[in-house]
C-alpha positions in Angstrom: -23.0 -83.3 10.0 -22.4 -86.8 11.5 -25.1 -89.6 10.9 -25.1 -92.6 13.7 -26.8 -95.1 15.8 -27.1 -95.5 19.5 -29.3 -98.8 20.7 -30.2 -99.7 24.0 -30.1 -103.4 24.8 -32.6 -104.4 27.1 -32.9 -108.0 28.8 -35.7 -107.6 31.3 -35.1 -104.5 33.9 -31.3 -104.5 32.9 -29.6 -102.5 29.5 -26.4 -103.6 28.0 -24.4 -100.2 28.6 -20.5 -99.5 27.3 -18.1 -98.1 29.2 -16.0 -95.3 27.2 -12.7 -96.1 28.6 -10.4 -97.8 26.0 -10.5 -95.6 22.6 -7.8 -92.9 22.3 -9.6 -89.0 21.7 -13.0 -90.3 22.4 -15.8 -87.5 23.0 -17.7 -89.8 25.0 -14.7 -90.4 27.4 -14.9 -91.8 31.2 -19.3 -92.0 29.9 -21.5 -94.9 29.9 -24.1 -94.5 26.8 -25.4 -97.6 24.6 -24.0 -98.9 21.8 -23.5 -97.8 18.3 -21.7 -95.4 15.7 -21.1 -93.6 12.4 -23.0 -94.5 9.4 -20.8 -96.4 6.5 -21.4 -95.3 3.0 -24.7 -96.6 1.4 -26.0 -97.6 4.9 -29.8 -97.3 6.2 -30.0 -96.4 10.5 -31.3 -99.8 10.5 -27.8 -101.5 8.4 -25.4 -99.2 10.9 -27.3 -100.5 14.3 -27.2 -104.2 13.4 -23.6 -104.2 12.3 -22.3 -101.9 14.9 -24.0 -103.8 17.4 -22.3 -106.7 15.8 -18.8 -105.6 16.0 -19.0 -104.0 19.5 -20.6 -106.6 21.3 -20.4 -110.1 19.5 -24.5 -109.9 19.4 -27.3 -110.6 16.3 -30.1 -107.9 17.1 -33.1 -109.7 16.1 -35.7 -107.7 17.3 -35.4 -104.4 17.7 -37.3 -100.5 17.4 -36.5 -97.4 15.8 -37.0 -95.1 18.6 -36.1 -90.9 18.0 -34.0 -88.8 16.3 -31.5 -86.5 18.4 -29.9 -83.9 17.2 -26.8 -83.1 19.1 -25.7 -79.5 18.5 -22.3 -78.7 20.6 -19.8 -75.7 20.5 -16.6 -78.5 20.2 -18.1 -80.8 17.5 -20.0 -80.8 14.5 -23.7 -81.3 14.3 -24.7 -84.9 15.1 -28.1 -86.7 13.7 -27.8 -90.1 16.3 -30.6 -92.5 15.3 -32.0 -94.0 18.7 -33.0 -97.5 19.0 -33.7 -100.2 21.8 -33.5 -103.7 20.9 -35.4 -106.6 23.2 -33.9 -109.9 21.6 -30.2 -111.1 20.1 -28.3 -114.3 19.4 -24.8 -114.6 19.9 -22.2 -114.2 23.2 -21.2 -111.4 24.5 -17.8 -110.4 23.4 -14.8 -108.1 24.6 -15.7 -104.4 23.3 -12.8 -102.4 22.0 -14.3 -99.0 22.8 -15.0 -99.8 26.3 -16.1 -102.5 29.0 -19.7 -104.0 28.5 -21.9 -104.7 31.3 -25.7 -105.5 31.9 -27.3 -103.2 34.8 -30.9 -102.1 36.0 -32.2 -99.5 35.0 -32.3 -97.3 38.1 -28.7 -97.5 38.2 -28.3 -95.7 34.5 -28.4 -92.1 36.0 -26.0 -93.0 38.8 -23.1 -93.4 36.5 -21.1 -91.0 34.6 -23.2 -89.6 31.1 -24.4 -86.6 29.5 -26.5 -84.4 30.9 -29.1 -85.0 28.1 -28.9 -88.9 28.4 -31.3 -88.7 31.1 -34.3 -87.5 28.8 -33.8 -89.7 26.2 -33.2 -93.1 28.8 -36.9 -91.8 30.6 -38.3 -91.5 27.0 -37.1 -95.3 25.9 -37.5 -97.3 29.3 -41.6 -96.4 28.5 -42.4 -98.8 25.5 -45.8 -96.6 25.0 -43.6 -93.8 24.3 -44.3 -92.9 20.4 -41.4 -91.4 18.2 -39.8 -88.6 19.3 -37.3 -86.3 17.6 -35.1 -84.2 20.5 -32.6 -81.1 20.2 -29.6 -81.1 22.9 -27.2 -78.4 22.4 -24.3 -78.7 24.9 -21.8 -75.6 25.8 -18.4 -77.9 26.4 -20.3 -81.1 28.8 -23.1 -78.8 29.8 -26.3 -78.6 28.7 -27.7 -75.4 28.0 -31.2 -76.4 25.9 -33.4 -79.4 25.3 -36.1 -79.5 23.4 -38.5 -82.5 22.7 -40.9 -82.3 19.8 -40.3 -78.6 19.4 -41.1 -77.7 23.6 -38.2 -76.3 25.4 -37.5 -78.3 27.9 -34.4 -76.5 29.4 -33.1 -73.2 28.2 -34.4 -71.4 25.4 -33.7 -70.4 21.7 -30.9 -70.2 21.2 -30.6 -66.4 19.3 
């Protein structure tokens, strides 16, 4: 099992989103997601989100809200417990990433680009602010997604057996 953190930076209408194109072996190749990563020893999802979004992207998250808990369960990789979080207001500049390109688009545009199939749920579920904490199951066969289920309703496919 793999703890991390994925945020979603918003400024107005527009998230900060990372283009996976520059790490060697990455699972989240050619994708767009938000930012984040794998816990560090001794680390709260709160510690991992403000220093990964430190060291990808140059910025200080100062205000910022625990959002869900996805499970990721995949036939290729081990079970992953991603802490989701969207953050409103930073200081700092916006630095080179690493891991990928950062840009800053609109909203309607996140679906448009390459990401996982289960993205979409979770980007509908954050973009409403009223939307309380949710805990969500995607299980992927390879880069499909075979079942989703939010708060224990199947939302696509069913259990698995």
């Amino acid at each position: 099992m793999i703890n991390t953190t994925l945020c979603y930076v918003r400024r107005g209408e527009e998230y900060l989103m990372l283009h996976r194109i520059k790490k060697k072996n990455d699972l989240n190749q050619d994708k767009w997601i938000g930012i984040g990563g794998k816990f560090e020893d001794k680390e709260s999802p709160e510690d991992c989100l403000l220093r990964e979004a430190l060291e990808e992207t140059g910025l200080t998250l100062t205000s910022y809200r625990y959002r869900g808990l996805v499970t990721f369960v995949s036939d290729q990789w081990p079970t992953e417990y991603m802490h989701l979080f969207t953050a409103d207001q930073f200081t700092g500049t916006l630095k080179d990433c690493d891991e990928g390109v950062l840009e800053w688009l609109p909203y309607h545009r996140l679906l448009e680009i390459p990401h996982w199939e289960g993205d979409a749920i979770f980007l509908e579920l954050i973009h409403n602010d009223d939307t309380p904490f949710f805990s969500l199951k995607l299980r992927y066969e390879g880069d499909h997604l075979a079942e989703a289920v939010l708060n224990g309703t199947h939302l696509k496919g069913g259990p698995q057996l």
